[in-house]
C-alpha positions as CSV (number, residue, x, y, z in Angstrom):
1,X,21.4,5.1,27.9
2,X,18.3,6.1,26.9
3,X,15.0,5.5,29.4
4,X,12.4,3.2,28.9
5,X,10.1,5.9,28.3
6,X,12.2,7.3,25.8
7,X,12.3,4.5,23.6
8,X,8.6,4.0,24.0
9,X,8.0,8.0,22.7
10,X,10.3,7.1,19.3
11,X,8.5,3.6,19.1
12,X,4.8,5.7,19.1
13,X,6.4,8.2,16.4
14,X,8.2,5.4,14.3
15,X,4.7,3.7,14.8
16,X,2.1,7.2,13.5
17,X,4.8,7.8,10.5
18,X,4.5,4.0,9.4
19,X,0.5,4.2,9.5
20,X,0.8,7.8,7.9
21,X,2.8,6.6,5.0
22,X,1.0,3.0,4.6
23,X,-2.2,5.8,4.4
24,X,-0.9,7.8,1.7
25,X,0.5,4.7,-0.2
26,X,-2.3,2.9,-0.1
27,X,-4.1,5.5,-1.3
28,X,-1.9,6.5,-4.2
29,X,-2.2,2.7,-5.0
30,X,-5.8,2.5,-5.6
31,X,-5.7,5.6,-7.7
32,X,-3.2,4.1,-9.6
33,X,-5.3,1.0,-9.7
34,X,-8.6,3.6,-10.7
35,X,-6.7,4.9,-13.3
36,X,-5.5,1.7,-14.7
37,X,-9.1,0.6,-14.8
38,X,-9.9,3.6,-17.4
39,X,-7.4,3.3,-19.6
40,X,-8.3,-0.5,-19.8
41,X,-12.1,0.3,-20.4
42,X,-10.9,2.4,-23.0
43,X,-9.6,-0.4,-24.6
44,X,-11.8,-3.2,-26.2
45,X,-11.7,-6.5,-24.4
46,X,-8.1,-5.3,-22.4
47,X,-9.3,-5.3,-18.7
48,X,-10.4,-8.9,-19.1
49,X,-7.1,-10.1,-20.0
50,X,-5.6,-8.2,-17.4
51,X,-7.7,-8.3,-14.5
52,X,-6.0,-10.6,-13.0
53,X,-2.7,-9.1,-13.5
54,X,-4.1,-6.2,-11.8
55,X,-5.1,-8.3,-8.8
56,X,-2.0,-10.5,-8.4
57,X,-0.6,-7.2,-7.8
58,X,-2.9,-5.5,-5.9
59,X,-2.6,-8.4,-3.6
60,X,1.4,-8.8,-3.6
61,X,1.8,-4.9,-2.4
62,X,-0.5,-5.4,0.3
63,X,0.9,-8.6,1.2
64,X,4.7,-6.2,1.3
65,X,2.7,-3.5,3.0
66,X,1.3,-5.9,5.9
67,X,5.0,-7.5,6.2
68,X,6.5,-4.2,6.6
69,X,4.3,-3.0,9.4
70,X,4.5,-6.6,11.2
71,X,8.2,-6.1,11.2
């Protein structure tokens, strides 16, 4: 059976590789969300309509992301 101090190490590296990966995912997110924006300028009148498309979503993956980490 594995010690107490074991378990602790592998729930500090379980805990760095979650925070790493909710890093890099939020960051790919928002540049997904940048680049979204751009191709909507491009378009006349688009972003308006989809704004809030774009922030219904925004707001549901960080709602996942925050459940995930809370476990």
């Amino acid at each position: 059976m594995a010690t107490k101090a074991e378990r602790d190490a592998r729930l500090n590296a379980l805990k760095t590789a979650v925070t790493d990966w909710a890093d890099k995912r939020t960051k790919y997110l928002n540049d997904q969300v940048t680049f979204s924006k751009r191709v909507l300028r491009g378009r006349t009148g688009s972003e308006k309509l989809t704004s809030k498309a774009v922030d219904l979503g925004k707001d549901l993956t960080v709602d996942s992301i925050n459940t995930f980490l809370a476990g």
